[in-house]
C-alpha positions in Angstrom: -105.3 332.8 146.9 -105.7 334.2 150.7 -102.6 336.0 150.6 -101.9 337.4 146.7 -105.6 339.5 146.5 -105.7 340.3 150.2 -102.6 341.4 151.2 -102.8 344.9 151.8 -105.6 344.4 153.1 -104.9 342.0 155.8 -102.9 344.9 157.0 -105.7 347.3 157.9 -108.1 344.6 158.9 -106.8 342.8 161.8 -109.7 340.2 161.5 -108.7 339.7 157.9 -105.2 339.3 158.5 -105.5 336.8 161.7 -107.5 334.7 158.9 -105.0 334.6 156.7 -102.3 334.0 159.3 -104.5 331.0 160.6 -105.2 329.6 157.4 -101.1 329.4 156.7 -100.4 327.8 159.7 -103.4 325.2 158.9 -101.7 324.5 155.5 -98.0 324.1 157.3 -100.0 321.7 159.8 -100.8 319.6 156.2 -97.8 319.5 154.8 -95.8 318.4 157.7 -98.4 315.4 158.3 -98.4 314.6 155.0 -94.6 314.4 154.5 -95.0 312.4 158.2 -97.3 309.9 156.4 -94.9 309.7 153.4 -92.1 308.6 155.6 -94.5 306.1 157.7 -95.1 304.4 154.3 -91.6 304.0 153.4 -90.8 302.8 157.0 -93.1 300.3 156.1 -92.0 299.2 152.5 -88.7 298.8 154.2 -89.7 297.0 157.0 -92.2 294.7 154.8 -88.4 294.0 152.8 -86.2 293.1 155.7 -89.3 291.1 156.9 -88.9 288.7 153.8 -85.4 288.7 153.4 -84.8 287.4 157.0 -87.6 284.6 156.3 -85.8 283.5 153.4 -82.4 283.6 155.3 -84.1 281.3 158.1 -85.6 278.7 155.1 -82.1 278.8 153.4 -80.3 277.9 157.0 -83.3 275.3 157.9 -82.8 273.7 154.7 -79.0 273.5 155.3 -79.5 271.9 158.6 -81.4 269.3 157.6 -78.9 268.4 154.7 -76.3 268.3 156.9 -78.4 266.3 159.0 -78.7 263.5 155.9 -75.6 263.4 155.2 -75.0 262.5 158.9 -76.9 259.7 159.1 -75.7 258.5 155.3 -79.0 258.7 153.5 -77.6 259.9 150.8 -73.4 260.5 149.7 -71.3 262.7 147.3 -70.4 260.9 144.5 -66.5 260.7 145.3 -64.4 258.8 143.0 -62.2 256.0 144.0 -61.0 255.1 141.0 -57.4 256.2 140.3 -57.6 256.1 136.4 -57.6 259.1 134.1 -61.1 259.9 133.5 -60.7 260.1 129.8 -59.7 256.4 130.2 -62.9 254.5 129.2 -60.8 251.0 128.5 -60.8 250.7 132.5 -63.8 251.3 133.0 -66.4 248.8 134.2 -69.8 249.2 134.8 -71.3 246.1 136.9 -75.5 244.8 135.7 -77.7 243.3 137.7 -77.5 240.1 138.0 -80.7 238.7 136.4 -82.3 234.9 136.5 -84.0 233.9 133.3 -82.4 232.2 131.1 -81.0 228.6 130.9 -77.7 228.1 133.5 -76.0 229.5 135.3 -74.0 232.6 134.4 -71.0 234.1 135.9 -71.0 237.7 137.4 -72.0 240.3 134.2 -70.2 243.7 133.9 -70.0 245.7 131.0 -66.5 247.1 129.6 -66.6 250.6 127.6 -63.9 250.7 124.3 -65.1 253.4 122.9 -68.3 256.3 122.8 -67.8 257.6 119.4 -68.6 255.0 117.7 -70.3 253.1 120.6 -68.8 249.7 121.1 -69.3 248.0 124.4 -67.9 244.4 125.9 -70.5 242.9 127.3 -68.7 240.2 129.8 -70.6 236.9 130.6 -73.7 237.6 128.7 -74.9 234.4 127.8 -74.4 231.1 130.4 -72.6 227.7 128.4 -76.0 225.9 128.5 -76.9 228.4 126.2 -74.4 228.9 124.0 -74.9 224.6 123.6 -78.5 225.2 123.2 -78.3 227.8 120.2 -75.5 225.5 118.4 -77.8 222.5 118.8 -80.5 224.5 117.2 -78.4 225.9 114.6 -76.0 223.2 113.8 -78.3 220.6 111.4 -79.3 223.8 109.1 -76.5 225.5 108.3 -75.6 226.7 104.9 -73.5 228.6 103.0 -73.9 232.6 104.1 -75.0 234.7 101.6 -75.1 238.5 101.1 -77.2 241.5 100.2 -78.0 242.3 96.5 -77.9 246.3 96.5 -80.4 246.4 93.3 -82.7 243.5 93.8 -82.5 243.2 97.5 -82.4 239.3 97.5 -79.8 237.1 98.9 -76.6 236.0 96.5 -73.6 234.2 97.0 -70.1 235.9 97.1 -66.6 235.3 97.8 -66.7 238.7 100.6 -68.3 236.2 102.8 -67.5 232.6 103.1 -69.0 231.5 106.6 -72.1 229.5 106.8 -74.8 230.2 109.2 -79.1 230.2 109.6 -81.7 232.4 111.3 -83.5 231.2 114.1 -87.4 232.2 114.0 -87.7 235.3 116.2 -89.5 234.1 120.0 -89.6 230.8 118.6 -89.1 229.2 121.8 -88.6 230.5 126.1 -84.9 230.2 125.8 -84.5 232.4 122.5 -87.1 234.6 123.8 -84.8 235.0 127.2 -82.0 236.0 124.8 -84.0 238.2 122.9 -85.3 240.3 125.9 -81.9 240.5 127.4 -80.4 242.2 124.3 -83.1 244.7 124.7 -82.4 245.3 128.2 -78.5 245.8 127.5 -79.0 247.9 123.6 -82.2 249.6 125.3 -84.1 248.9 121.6 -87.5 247.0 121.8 -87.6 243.4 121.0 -90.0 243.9 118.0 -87.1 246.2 116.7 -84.7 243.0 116.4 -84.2 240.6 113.6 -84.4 237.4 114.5 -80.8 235.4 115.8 -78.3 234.5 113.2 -76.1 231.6 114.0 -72.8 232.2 111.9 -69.7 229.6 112.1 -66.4 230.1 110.1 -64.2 227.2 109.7 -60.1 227.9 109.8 -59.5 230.9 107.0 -62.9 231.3 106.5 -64.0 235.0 106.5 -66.4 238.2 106.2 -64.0 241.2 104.7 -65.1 244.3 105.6 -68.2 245.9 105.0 -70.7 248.6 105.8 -73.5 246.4 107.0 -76.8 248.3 105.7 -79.3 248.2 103.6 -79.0 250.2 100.1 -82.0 248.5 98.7 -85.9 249.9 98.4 -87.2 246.6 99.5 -85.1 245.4 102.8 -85.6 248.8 103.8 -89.0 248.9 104.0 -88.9 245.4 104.9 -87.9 246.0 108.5 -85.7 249.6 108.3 -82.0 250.3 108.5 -80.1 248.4 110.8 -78.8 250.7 114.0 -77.2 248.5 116.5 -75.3 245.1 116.1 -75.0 242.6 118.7 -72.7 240.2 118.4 -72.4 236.8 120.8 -69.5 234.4 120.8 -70.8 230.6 121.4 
């Protein structure tokens, strides 16, 4: 605006001119700070950046040391297999439990053997003690009757030549010991006890049998009765 209107002028009017010369170099005095202050900002950004990057660099190498540090005094290990089976082998493999004291007897040391995923079947070594396997038969033994199966129309028990065993349910929590058994399945099947029908005591006699089945219920009435069965445990006495 100085220069365009008043340019001739500024050459016959020294005054005029020494204006307009003063007010350029004022405006090249603005620029250059303010392209200085531009750079100062970005000088800061930058340093702001390298700032946090070397803090988390330090955290990251802290946190190193001090693993390294537990791992040196053995709080904690890499799982490291020792185990020279294929690990697609699940026949081998054994998994111990916790050894566990309710219960009648004495039992010998538990450890569960894997046979298969899909469907799930597991070996459950030791699970009962002999005083209880004596205890259930004595229970069991003066009540025994011919085993019966599962009507899929009417829901109620018939006979049939499938299933020639004889056998009796035991009250659920009808006494400590069965309880102890009862709470022990649900530790190892991780299902509640009020999930579980009560104990069935089944004895076959030499060519006696149970031909195969699917064992659940097609019937309105057992079904609402206590739900589909999910899980079978089975314990040899």
């Amino acid at each position: 605006m100085l220069i365009s209107p008043h340019l001739g002028q500024s050459q016959r009017d020294p005054k005029l001119g020494k204006f307009i010369v003063r007010g350029l170099v004022h405006c090249s005095r603005i620029r250059v700070w303010g392209s200085t202050m531009a750079k100062g900002r970005y000088a800061r950004l930058q340093g702001r950046k390298l700032s946090t990057l070397t803090l988390v660099l330090s955290m990251l190498f802290v946190i190193s040391i001090f693993l390294l540090m537990l791992l040196a005094l053995g709080i904690f290990s890499l799982p490291i297999s020792t185990d020279d089976s294929s690990p697609n082998d699940l026949s081998s493999f054994r998994r111990r439990s916790f050894e566990r004291r309710e219960g009648l007897g004495e039992r010998r040391e538990q450890w569960t053997e894997i046979l298969a995923w899909e469907p799930r079947a597991f070996i459950y070594r030791n699970f009962l003690s002999k005083e209880e396997c004596e205890y259930l038969i004595s229970l069991a033994k003066p009540h025994m009757k011919k085993s019966t199966v599962v009507d899929s129309i009417t829901g109620q028990s018939k006979d049939s030549r499938v299933r020639t065993s004889s056998g009796m349910f035991l009250r659920r929590g009808r006494d400590k010991i069965v309880r102890d058994v009862e709470k022990r399945i649900a530790d190892f099947t991780f299902i509640p006890v009020e999930h579980g029908e009560g104990i069935q005591i089944l004895h076959y006699e030499v060519g006696q049998k149970y031909e195969p089945h699917f064992d659940y219920f097609l019937d309105e009435f057992n079904t609402k009765n206590g739900g589909q069965r999910i899980a079978t445990v089975l314990m040899y006495l």
